[in-house]
MITIKE-907415 format. One record per residue (C-alpha): x, y, z; chain; residue number from 1; residue in one letter. Coordinates in steps of 0.2 Angstrom, whole numbers, plus 2048, in hexadecimal, padded with zeros to 3 digits. Example, Ala and Ser with C-alpha at 12.3 -4.5 7.8 and 13.67 -1.06 7.14 Angstrom:
2
  xx  yy  zz chain resi resn
 83E 7EA 827     A    1    A
 844 7FB 824     A    2    S
REM end
This chain:
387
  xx  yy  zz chain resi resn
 800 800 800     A    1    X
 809 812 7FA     A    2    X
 80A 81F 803     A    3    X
 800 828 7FA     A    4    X
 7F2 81E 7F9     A    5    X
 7F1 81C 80D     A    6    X
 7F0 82E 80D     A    7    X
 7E1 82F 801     A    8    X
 7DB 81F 80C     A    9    X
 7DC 82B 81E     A   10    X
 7D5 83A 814     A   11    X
 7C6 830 80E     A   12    X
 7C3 829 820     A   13    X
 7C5 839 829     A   14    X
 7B9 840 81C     A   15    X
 7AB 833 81E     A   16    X
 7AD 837 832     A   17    X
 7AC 847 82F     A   18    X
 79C 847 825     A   19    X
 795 838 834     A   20    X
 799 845 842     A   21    X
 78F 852 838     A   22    X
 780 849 832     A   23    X
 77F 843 844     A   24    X
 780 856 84B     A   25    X
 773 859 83E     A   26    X
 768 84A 845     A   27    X
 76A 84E 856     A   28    X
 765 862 851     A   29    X
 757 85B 849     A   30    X
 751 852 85A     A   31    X
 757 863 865     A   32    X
 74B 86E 858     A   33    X
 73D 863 85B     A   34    X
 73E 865 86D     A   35    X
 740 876 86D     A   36    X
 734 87C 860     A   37    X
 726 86F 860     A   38    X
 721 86A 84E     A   39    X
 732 86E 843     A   40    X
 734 85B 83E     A   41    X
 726 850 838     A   42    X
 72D 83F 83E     A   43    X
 731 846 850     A   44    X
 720 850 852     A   45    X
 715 843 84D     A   46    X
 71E 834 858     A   47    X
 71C 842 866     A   48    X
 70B 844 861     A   49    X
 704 832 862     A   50    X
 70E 82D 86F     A   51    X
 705 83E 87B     A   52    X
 6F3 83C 875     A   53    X
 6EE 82E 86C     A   54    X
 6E9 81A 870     A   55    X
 6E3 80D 869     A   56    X
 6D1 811 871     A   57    X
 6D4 824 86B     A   58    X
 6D5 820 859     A   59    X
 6C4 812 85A     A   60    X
 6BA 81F 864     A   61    X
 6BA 82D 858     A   62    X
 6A9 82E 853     A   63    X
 6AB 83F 849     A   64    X
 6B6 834 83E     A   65    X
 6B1 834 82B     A   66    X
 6BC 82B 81E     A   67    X
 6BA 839 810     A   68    X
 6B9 848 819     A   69    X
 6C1 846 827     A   70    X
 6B5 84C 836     A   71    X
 6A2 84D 837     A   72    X
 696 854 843     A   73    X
 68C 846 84B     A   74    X
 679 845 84C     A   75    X
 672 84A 85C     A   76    X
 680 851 862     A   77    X
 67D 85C 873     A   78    X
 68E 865 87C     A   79    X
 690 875 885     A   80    X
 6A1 87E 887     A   81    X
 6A9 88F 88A     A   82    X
 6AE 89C 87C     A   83    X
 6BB 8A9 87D     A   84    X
 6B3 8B5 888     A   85    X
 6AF 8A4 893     A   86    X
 69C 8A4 892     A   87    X
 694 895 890     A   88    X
 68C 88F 87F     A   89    X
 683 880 87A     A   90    X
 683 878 867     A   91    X
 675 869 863     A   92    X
 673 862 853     A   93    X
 665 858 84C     A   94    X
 664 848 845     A   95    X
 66A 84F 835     A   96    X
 679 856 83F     A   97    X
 674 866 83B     A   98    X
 676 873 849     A   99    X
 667 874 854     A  100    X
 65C 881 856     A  101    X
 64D 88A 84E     A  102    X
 657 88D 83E     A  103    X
 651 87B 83A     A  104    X
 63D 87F 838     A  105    X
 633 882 82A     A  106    X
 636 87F 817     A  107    X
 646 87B 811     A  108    X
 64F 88D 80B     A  109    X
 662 888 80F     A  110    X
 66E 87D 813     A  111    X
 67F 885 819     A  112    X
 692 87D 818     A  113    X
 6A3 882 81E     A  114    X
 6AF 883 830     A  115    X
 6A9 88B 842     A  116    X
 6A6 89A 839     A  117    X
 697 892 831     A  118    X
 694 887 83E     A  119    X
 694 895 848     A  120    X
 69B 891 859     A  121    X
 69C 898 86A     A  122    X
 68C 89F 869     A  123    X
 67D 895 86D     A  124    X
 671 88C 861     A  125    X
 663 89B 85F     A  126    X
 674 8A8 85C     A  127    X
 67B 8A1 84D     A  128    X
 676 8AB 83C     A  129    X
 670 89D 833     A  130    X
 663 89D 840     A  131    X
 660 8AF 83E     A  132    X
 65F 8AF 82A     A  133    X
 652 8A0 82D     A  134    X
 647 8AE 835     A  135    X
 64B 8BB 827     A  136    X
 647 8AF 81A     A  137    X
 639 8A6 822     A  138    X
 640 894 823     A  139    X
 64A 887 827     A  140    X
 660 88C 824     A  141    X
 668 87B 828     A  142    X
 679 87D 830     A  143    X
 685 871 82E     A  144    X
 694 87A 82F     A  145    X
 6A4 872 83A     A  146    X
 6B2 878 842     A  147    X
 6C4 878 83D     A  148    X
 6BB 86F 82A     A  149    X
 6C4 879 818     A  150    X
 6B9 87F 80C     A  151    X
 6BE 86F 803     A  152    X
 6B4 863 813     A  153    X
 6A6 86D 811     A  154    X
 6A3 86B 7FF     A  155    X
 6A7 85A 801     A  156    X
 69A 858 80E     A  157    X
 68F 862 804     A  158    X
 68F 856 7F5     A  159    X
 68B 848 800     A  160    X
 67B 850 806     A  161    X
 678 855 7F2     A  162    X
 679 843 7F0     A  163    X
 66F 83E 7FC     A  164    X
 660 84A 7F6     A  165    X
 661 857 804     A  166    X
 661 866 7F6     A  167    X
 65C 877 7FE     A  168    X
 659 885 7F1     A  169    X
 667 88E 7F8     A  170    X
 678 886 7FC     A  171    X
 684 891 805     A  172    X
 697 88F 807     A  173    X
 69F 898 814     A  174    X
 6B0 89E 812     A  175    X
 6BB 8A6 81F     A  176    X
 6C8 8AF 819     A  177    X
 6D5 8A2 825     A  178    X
 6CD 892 81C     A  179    X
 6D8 895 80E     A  180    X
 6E5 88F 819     A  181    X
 6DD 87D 81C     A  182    X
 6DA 879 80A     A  183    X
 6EC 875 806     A  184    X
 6EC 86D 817     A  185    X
 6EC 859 818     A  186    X
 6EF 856 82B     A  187    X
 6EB 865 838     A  188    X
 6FB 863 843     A  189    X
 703 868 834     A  190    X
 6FC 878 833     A  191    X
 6F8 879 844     A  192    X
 705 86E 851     A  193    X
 700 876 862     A  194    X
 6EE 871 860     A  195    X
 6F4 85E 860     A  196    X
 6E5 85A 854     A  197    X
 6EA 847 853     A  198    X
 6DB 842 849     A  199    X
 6D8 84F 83C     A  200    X
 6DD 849 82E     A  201    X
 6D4 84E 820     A  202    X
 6D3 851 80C     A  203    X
 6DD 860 806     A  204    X
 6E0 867 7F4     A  205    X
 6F3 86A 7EC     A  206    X
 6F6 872 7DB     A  207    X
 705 86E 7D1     A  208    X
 707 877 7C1     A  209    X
 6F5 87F 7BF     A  210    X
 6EE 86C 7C2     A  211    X
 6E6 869 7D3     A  212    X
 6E3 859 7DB     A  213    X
 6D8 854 7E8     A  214    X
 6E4 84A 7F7     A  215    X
 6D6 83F 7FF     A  216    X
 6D5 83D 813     A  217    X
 6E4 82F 817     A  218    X
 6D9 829 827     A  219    X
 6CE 81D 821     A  220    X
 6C7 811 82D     A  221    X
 6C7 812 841     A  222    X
 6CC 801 841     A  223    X
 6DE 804 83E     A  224    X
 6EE 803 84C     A  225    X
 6F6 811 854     A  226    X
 705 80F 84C     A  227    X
 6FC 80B 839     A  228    X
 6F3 81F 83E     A  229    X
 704 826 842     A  230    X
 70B 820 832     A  231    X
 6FD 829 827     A  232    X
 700 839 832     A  233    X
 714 838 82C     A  234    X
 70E 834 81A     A  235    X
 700 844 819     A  236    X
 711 84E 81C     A  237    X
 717 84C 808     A  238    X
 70A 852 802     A  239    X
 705 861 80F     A  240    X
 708 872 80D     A  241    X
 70E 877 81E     A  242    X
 717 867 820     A  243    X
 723 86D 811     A  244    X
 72C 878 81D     A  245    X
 72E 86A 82A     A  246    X
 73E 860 82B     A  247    X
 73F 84E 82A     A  248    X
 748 843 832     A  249    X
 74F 839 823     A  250    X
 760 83B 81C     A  251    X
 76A 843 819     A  252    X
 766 84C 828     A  253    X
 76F 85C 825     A  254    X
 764 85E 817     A  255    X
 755 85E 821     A  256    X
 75E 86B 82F     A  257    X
 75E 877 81E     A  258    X
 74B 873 818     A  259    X
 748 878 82D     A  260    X
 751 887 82A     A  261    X
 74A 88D 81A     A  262    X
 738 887 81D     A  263    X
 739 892 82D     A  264    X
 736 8A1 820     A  265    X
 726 898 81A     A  266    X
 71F 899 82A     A  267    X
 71F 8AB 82A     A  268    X
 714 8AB 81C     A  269    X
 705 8B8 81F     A  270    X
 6F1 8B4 818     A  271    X
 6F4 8C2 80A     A  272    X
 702 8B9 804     A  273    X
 6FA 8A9 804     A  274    X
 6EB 8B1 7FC     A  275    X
 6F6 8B7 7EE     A  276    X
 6FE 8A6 7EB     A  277    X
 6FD 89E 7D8     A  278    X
 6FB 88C 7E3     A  279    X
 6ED 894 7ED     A  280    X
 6E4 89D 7DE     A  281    X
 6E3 88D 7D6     A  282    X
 6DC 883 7E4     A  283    X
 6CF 890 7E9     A  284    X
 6C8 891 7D5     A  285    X
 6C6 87F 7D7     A  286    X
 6BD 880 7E6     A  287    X
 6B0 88B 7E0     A  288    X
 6AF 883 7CE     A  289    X
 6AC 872 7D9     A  290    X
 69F 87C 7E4     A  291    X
 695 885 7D6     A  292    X
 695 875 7CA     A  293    X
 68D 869 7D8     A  294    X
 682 877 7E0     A  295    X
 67A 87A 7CD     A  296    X
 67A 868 7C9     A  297    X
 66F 865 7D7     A  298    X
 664 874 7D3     A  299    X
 667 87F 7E3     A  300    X
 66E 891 7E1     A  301    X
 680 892 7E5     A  302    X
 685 89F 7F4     A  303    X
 699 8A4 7F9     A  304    X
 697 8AC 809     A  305    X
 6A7 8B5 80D     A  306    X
 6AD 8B9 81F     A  307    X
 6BB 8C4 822     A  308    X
 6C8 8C1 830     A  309    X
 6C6 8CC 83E     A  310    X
 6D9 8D6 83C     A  311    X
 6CD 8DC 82E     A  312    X
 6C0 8E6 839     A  313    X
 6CE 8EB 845     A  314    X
 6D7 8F4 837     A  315    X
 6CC 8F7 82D     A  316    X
 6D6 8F0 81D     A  317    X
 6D0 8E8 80E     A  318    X
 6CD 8D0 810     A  319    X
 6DA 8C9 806     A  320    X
 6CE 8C1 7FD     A  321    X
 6C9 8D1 7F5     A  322    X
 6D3 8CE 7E4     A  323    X
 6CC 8BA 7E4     A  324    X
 6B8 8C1 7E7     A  325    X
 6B9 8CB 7D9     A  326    X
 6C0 8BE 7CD     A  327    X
 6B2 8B3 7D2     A  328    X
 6A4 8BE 7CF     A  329    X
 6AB 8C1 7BE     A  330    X
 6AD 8AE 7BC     A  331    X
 69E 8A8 7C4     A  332    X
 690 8B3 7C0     A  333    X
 682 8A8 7C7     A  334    X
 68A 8A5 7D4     A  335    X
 686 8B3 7E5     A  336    X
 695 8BA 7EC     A  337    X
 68F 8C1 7FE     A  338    X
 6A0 8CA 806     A  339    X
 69B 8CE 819     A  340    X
 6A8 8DA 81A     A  341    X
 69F 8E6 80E     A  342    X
 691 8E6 81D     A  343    X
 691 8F4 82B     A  344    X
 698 8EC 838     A  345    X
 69F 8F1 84A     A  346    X
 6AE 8E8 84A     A  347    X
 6B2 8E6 85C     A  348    X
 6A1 8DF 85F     A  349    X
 6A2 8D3 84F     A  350    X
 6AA 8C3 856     A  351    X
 6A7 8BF 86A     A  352    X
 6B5 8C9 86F     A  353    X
 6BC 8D9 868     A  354    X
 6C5 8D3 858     A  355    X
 6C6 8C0 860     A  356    X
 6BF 8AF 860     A  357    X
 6B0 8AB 854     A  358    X
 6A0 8B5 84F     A  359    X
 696 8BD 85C     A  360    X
 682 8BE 85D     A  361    X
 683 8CF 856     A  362    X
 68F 8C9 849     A  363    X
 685 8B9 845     A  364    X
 675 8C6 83F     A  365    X
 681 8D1 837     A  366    X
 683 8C2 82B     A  367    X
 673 8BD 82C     A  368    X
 66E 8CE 826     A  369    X
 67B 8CE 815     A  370    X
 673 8BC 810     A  371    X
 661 8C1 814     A  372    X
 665 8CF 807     A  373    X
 66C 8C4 7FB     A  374    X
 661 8B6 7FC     A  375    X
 64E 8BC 800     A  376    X
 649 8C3 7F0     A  377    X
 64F 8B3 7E9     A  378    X
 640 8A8 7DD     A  379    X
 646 898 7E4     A  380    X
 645 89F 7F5     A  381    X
 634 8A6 7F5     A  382    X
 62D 895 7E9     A  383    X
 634 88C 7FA     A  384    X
 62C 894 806     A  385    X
 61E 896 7FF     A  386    X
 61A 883 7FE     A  387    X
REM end
């Protein structure tokens, strides 16, 4: 053995020690991130996660649990908790699992889809607004609006019940102007770690050059291990929005330490700029497309209903959705376009708490009022209740 070649033997040694000391530095960085920013590596997170908060008897005992959307409100559901200003409030539903209240009585006028917004929660059954419209129109808005759901959920659910034959002569999607965030969403920890929302998976939409695709939910069947569940929560991370600016921990491992540090910048990402992404343009014309084609097809009038976050009212600026509403009212002349923000409203008094938390009483009828408006003049309104 030369000389020579000895020397390029050590050299080659040291320099695959070296690189093993430095992937293991990055490994162990990776670990140390982890623990000190909860929700920066996908593998880490969701071992963490499932380990915390989920059994075996956790997973079989969801009964929300829908294998295509995700989550579904229950029939005859009855549960009382506090809202931000800690008062208590009360949401039923109906054997329908439509939310209680009088809102349910008389002809059919409506049928309403979309988050807690729509859903209207931490106010009591006779506060929401579809309750109130039902009194402005004369009949019976059904409410089957859900918490933390995408627009996507809600048009999903909403095709089932076309489906199914429940048709109102109005169909209403609510929109708040934060939902665009969930639609490119595939697992909720994802977009919102601190929540440990274990069981939220759901269906999301991506769009890669111009062409959207529709991600179906990964969690299909209750009847599925712990550890089966906690594989599908790692795999919803590929093809996750959020989870693009998460490490992993695969090698080579200083590779993931840069994705951390560069995806760190996503995070900072602000609703306008989201709002003003080609990705999230794409998805959100789909949406409607979708929306307005089922709606038609069934022969019920289509309805956006758009809700402005409250940083809105507080300083008094234009939604980010301002540039995307007027394109769908070009686009989709049959379709009504009611924008809540073009009310007058008192902002501090709009959401339970100044500028905080969901809808209040008064801002429940200030939406009621906008859609009353749209919607009361309407011929397959007044044919309904006239019946």
């Amino acid at each position: 053995m030369s000389p020579r070649f000895k020397r390029w033997l050590f050299s080659g040694v040291l320099l695959l020690l070296l690189l093993a000391f430095f992937e293991g530095l990055n490994f162990a960085v990776l670990h140390v991130m982890e623990r000190w920013r909860r929700g920066c590596v996908v593998e880490l997170y969701v071992k963490d996660l499932f380990r915390e908060h989920v059994t075996a008897k956790d997973v079989r005992g969801f009964t929300m649990h829908d294998p295509e959307i995700g989550w579904v409100n229950r029939p005859n559901m009855d549960y009382t908790a506090k809202n931000v200003a800690g008062v208590d409030w009360r949401f039923t539903s109906d054997e329908r699992a439509a939310r209680g209240g009088e809102g349910n009585q008389g002809p059919l006028l409506a049928t309403t889809y979309g988050d807690s917004f729509t859903a209207a929660v931490e106010v009591n059954d006779d506060q929401t607004w579809e309750v109130y419209l039902s009194r402005e129109l004369g009949g019976a808005v059904l409410n089957f609006g859900v918490t933390a759901y995408c627009p996507l959920q809600a048009v999903l659910r909403m095709e089932r019940h076309l489906h199914q034959g429940l048709v109102a002569p109005v169909t209403v999607l609510g929109f708040w102007e934060g939902d665009l965030f969930r639609l490119v969403n595939r697992y909720r920890p994802y977009f919102a770690p601190e929540e440990n929302g274990w069981n939220m998976f759901k269906p999301a939409l991506r769009a890669r050059n111009g062409e959207v695709r529709l991600l179906p939910n990964l969690w299909r069947s209750t009847n599925i291990d712990v550890a089966d569940l906690r594989r599908q929560a790692v795999l919803a991370a590929d093809d996750d929005f959020f989870a693009q600016r998460w490490a992993r921990l695969s090698f080579p491992y200083s590779m993931q330490t840069l994705r951390l540090l560069f995806g760190r910048a996503r995070a900072s990402w602000t609703f306008e700029a989201m709002w003003a992404d080609p990705e999230s343009k794409a998805v959100l014309h789909y949406l409607v497309n979708r929306f307005v084609s089922s709606v038609r097809k069934a022969g019920s009038q289509p309805v956006l209903l758009l809700l402005p976050d409250a940083i809105h009212l507080k300083e008094k600026s234009a939604p980010w959705y301002r540039e995307f509403e007027e394109e769908v009212r070009r686009r989709q002349p049959e379709l009504i376009v009611v924008d809540v923000y073009q009310e007058e409203i008192i902002g501090a008094d709009f959401n339970v708490l100044p500028f905080e938390g969901h809808t209040s009483a008064y801002g429940n009828r200030i939406i009621a009022g906008a859609l009353a408006r749209a919607l009361r003049d309407l011929k397959v309104v007044r044919l309904a209740r006239e019946r």
